[in-house]
Structure formats: C-alpha cells, structure tokens
N, C-alpha and C positions, 0 to 999 in steps of 0.2 A: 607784170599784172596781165590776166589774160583777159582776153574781150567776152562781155558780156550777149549771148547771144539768143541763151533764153530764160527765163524768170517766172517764178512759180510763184503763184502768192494763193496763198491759205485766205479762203474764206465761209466764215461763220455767220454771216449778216447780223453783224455786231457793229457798232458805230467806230471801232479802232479796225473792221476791217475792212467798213466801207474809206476809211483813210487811206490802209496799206492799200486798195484797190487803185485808189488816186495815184496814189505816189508809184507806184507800179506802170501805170497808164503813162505818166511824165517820163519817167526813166526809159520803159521800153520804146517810145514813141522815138527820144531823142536818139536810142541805140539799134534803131530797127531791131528790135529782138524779139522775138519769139513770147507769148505771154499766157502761161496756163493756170487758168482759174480753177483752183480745187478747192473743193467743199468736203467733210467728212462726214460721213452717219456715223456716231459711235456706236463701238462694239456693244453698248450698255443698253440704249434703244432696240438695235437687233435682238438681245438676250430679253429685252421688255417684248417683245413683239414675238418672240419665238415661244416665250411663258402663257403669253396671252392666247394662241393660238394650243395648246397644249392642255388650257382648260376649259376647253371646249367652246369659248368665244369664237361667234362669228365669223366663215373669211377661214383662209387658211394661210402658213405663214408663207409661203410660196409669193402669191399673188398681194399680201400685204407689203412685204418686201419689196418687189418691182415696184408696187405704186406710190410707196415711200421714195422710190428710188427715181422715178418721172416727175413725183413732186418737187422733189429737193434740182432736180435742173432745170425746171420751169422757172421755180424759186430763184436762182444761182443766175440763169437767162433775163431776170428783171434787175436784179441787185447790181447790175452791169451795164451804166447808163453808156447806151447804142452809141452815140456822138464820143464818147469819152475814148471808144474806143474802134471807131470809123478807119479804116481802112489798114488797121493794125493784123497782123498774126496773131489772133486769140485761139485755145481751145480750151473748152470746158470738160471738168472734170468731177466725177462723182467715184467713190471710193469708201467703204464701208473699211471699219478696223478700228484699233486706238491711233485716236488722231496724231499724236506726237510720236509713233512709232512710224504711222503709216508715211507722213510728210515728209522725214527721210528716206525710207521706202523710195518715195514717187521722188524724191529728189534726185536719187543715185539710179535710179531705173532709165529715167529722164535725158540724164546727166546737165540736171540743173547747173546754170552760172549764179544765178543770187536767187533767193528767199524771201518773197516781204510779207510781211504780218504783221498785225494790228499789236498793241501792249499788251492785251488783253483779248479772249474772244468772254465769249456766255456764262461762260462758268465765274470769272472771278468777279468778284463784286466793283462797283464804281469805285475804284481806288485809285491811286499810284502808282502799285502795283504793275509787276509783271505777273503774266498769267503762268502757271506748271506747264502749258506745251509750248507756249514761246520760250521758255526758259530750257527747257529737253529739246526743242529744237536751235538756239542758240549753241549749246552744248553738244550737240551729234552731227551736226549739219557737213554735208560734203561737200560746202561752198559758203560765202559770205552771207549771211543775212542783216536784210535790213528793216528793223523795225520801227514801226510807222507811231509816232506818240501823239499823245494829244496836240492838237495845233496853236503855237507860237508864233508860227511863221508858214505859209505854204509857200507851194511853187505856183507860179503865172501860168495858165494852162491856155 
C-alpha cells in the first residue's frame, strides 16, 4: 500500500460534501497530506451563461464567467471551516467542465492518492442513493476513493 500524501475532495456545498470535507480534514490531518478542495462549475451553467450572453442579455460572457468564477471561491473559502483546517496543506480549486470527467482529470494531473466525496452532491435527490459522478468517479478513479455517507458514527476531531 502506498502512503497517502495528497487528497482531493470534490465539493459542491451540499450537506454529503460538507461530510466528505470532514472526513477529509481527519484523515489528511492524521497523514500530514496535502488536501485539495475542488469545486466544479458545470459545463451546462457555462453553456446557460454563454446563451444568455448571445441574446443580447446584459454583461458579456467574458466578464460573467470570471465573476462566476470569484464567486464560486469566495463560496468554496467559507464552506471550509478555517479551525477545521488550521495549519494543514490546503489548496483551493475551481475548475469549469463536466464534473465527473473533470475530477479524474484533476485527479491524474495532481497525481492524487485518495478521493473523498460526499454520497451525493446537488443533483441527486435526498435519497440513499449514490449520485452519477460519485458513481463515474468510483468507476475511473486513478486512486482509492473514499465516500463519505450519511452519519452513523463520525470521527473525534
């Protein structure tokens, strides 16, 4: 088994990925590793904002896109309670694409050691369910992933 040295965890400010952020914090804390917080714009929002911009709406999509793109790390800089993650190797990540394409992408770019995510982000309803890009990234992933479930049991932090 090789040592875990840095850890990407997908986040959608969703309540399964403010968990995976948790569980993320405990693991890389105890492994001194490296821990990158990525957040996706989908490709489907860009092509909404590229429409929008193309019928003559307000703003051009240039300068919508950048400030989509300031919002979503202002956003991703708060969702990331400061104490949880005090004196740790964080870096923040923002990355436009299809999200379950992109995460392995940044995984293998990276050269991620494990993956966490939530069961679910935004899209799949309050279910049991695993979400399509937990599952596509389960599936393609260039390293372990660890999915973060509803809580049973946490860790003592």
């Amino acid at each position: 088994m090789s040592s875990i040295a840095k850890i990407l965890v997908l986040v959608d400010f969703s309540k399964p990925s403010e968990r995976a952020v948790r569980y993320a914090a405990v693991v890389g804390r105890g492994l001194e590793a490296r821990i990158y917080f990525l957040h996706m714009i989908n490709q489907r929002m860009i092509d909404a904002l590229h429409d929008m911009s193309g019928k003559g709406y307000k703003g051009d999509f240039l300068k919508a896109l950048h400030r989509l793109m300031e919002d979503r790390e202002r956003d991703l800089r708060g969702f990331i309670p400061a104490d949880l993650v005090e004196g740790m190797d964080v870096e923040l990540l923002i990355r436009k694409g299809e999200p379950a394409d992109e995460v392995i992408d940044v995984a293998r770019e990276l050269s991620i050691d494990l993956i966490v995510v939530g069961n679910q982000g935004h899209t799949a309803a309050e279910s049991d369910t695993i979400g399509s890009v937990v599952l596509h990234i389960l599936h393609h992933a260039p390293c372990p992933v660890l999915v973060a479930r509803p809580i049973e049991h946490d860790f003592i932090v």
